[in-house]
N, C-alpha and C positions, 0 to 999 in steps of 0.2 A: 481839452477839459476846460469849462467854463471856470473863471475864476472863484466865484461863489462857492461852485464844488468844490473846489482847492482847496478853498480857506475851510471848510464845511467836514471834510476829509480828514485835513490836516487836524483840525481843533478836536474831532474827536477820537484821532490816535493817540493826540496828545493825552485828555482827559481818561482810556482805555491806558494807556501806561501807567498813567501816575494811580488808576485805582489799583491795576496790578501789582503796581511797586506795594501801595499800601499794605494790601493782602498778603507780600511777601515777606512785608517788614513786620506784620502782625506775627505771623509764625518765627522769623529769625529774633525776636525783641521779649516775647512771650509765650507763646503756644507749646513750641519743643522743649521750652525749661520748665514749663507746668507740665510736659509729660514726663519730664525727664524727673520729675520728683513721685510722681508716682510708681510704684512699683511696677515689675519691669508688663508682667504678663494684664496688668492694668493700663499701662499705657501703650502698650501691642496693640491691645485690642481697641483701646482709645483712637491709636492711630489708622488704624485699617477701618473704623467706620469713619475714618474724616476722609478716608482716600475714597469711600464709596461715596459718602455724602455731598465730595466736591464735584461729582459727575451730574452738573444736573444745569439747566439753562442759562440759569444769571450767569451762575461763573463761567462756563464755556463760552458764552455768548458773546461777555467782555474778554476773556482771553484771546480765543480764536479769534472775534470778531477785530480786536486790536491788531491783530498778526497777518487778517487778509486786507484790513485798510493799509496797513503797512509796507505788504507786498507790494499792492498795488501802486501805493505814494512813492515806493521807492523805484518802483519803474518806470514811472512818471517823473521822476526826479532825474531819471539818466536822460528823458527826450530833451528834459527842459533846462537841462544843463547850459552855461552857468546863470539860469535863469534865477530870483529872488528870493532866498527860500531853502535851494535845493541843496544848497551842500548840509545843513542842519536838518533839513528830512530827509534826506541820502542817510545819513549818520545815525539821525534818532531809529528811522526805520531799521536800519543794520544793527543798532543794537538793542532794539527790542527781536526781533526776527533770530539772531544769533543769541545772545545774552538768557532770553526770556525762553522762547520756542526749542530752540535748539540743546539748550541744558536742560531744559524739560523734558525731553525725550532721551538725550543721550546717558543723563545724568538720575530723574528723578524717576523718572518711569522702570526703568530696571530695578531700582531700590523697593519702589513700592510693588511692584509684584512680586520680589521674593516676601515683604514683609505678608500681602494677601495670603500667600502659600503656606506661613509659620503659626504651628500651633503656641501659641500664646505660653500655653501650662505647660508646655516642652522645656524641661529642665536647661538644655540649650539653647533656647529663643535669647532670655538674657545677655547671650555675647556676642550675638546676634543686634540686641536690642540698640545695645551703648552703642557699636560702630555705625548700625544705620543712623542715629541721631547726630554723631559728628559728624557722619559722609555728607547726609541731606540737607544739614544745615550748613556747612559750609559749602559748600552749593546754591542754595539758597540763600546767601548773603551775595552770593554774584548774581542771581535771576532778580534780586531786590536792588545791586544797585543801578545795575544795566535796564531795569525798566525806570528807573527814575531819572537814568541821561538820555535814554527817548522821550520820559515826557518833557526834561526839562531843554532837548536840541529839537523835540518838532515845536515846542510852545517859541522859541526862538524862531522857528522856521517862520511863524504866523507875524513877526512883525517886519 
């Protein structure tokens, strides 16, 4: 891989992490304590059109698209070992890829399809509601700070 690439690669994993940290830190900072103030079958349903609404290019694009330059950089990182770089995009990569990708499926994805599934006005949904909001959001205080040591160990990687 030509150097250019590298750097070209590298800079914009870096920049795809730190917008995802940002996005994460939006919801862990603000977003779930303004649903969290609304009533519960109000913010169900608040929350189940953000989970539809987030299915849509930008965001995917930046997410995944952060997580395949990632792959990539971090297997290029193993050839190019101990070449300039690699131990901090071995690293960034690992914990956006684990941190970001990986708590995302393991972690948020199961939560937001039972919430898809809950009828809002279901007398039940409410205890329902409160555990999804601590489970997700502490969860996503780790997808928010592990994409912001990817972007801050591949920006590292770059010099």
């Amino acid at each position: 891989m030509s150097e250019h690439l590298l750097f070209g690669l590298t800079l914009l994993s870096a920049l795809g992490s730190g917008l995802i940290a940002g996005v994460f830190f939006a919801f862990s900072a603000f977003v779930m304590k303004a649903l969290a103030r609304l009533p519960p079958a109000q913010g169900i349903a608040a929350m189940q059109s953000i989970n539809v609404a987030v299915i849509n290019p930008l965001f995917l694009g930046a997410f995944l698209g952060t997580a395949v330059a990632c792959a990539f950089l971090g297997i290029w990182s193993l050839f190019d070992w101990p070449g300039g770089g690699s131990l901090f995009r071995l690293t960034g990569c690992l914990f956006y890829l684990v941190g970001t990708m990986a708590v995302t499926i393991a972690f948020h994805l199961p939560r937001n399809d039972a919430l898809a599934a809950l009828d809002p006005e279901n007398p039940e949904a409410a205890g329902h509601w409160t555990r999804y909001q601590r489970e997700w959001t502490a969860w996503n205080h780790v997808r928010t700070m592990a994409a912001l040591l990817a972007a801050a160990l591949l920006t590292l990687a770059l010099w």
